[in-house]
C-alpha positions as CSV (number, residue, x, y, z in Angstrom):
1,X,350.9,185.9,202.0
2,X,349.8,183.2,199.7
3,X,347.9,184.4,196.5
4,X,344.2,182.9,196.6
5,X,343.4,183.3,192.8
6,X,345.8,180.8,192.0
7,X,343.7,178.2,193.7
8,X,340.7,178.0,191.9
9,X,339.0,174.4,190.3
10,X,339.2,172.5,187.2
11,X,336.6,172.3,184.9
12,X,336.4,169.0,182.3
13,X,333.4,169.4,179.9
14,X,333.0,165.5,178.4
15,X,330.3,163.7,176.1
16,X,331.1,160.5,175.0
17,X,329.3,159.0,172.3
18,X,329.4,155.1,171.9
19,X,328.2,154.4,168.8
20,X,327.4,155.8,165.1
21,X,325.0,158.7,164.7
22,X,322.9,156.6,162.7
23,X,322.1,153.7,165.1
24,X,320.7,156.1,167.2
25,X,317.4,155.8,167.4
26,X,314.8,159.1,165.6
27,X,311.9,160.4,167.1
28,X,309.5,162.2,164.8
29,X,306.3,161.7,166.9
30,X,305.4,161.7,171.0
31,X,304.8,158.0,170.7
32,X,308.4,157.1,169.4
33,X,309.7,159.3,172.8
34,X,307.0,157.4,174.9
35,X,308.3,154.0,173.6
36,X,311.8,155.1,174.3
37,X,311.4,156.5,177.6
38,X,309.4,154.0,178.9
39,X,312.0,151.0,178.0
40,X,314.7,152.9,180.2
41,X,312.5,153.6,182.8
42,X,312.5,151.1,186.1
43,X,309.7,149.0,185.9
44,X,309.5,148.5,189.5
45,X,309.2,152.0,190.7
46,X,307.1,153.6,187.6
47,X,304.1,153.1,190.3
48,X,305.2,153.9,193.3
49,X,308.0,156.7,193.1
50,X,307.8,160.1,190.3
51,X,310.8,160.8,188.4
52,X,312.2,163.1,185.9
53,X,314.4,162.3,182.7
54,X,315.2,164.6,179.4
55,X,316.2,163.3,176.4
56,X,318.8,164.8,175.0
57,X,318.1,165.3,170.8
58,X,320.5,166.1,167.8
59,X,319.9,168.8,164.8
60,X,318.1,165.4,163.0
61,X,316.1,164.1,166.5
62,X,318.2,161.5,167.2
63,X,318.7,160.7,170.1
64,X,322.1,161.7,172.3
65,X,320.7,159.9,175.6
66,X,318.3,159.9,178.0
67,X,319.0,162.0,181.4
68,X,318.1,160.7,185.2
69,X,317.4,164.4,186.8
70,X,315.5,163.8,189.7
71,X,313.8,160.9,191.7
72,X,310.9,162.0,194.6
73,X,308.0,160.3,196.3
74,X,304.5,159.3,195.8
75,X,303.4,163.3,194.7
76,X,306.6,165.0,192.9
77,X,310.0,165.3,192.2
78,X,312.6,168.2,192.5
79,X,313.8,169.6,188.7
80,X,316.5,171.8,188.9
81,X,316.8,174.0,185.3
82,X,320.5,174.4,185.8
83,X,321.1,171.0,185.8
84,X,319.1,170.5,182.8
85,X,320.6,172.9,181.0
86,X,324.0,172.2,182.0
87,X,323.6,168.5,180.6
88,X,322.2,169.5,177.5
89,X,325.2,171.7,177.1
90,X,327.9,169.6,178.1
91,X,325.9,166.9,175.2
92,X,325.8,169.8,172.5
93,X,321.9,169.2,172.4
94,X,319.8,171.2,170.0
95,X,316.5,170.0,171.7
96,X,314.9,168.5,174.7
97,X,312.0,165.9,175.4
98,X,310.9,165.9,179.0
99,X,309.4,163.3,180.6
100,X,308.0,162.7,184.3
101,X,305.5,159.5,185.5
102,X,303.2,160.0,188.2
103,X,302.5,156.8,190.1
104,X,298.8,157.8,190.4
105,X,298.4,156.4,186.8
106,X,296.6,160.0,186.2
107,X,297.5,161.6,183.6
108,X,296.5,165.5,183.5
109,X,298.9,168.0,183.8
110,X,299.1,169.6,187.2
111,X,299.4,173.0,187.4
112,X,302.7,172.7,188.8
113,X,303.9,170.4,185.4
114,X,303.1,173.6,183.4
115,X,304.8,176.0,185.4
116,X,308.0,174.0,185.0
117,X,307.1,173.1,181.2
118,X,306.9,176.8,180.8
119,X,310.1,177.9,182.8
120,X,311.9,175.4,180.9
121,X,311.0,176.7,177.8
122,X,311.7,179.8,178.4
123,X,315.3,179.0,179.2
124,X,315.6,177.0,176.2
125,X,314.8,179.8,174.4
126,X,317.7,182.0,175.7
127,X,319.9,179.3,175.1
128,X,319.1,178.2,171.8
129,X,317.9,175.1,173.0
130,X,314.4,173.8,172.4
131,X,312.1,171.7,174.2
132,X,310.1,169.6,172.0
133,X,308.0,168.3,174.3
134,X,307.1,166.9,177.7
135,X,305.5,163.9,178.4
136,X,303.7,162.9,181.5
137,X,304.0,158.6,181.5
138,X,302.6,155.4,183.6
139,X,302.5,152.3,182.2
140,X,299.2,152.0,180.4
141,X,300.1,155.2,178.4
142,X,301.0,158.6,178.2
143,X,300.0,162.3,177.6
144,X,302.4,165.2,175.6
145,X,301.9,168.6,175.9
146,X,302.8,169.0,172.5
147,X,300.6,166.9,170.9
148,X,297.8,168.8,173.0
149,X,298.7,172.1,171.5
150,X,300.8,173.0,174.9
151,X,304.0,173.5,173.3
């Protein structure tokens, strides 16, 4: 009888950094995060399809990258907390900037974008990793929850 504990999966946790802690760019206000997500954002389908990125912050708010977490359709996008969480872990974050478009050009949080907001934070919290802020973007601008006292 063969043993079945002994077959059980690797795990490799990796984060590699490709260049100095101080190139990186800071963010110290939501439109420093806007700027930043909107240059790594696909021009092409910021109208047409919603997605969902985090940027991934240091102890000093610099930035550690900027996360792809979901891509939808015309009206929303799948977020997953666990992978969230487990990307901002495997990066040794200490905070999180959220950021979703919606190809309507509106701007107002749904009520669904501040149940997640919320249930994010909340899991940041138990983790000991914070989300900063979350930022709803289209081309001609953007709106932050934290900036709007949401946070």
């Amino acid at each position: 009888m063969e043993n079945n504990l002994l077959h059980v999966a690797e795990v490799e946790v990796s984060y590699k950094q490709n260049y100095k802690i101080s190139e990186r760019p800071k963010i110290t206000q939501s439109f420093d995060a806007y700027e930043l997500f909107l240059n790594n954002w696909n021009k092409g389908r910021i109208s047409y399809l919603e997605e969902f990125k985090v940027m991934l912050l240091n102890r000093a708010n610099r930035v550690l990258g900027i996360v792809d977490i979901s891509l939808g359709g015309l009206n929303g996008t799948v977020v997953d907390p666990r992978i969230i969480f487990a990307i901002a872990l495997k990066a040794n974050a200490d905070s999180l900037i959220l950021c979703h478009n919606h190809p309507s050009g509106n701007l107002k949080a749904s009520s669904a974008d501040i149940r997640i907001t919320q249930q994010l934070k909340d899991g940041g919290l138990i983790l000991g990793i914070k989300v900063n802020d979350h930022l709803i973007i289209s081309k001609e601008g953007y709106y932050s929850f934290g900036d709007d006292g949401m946070m």
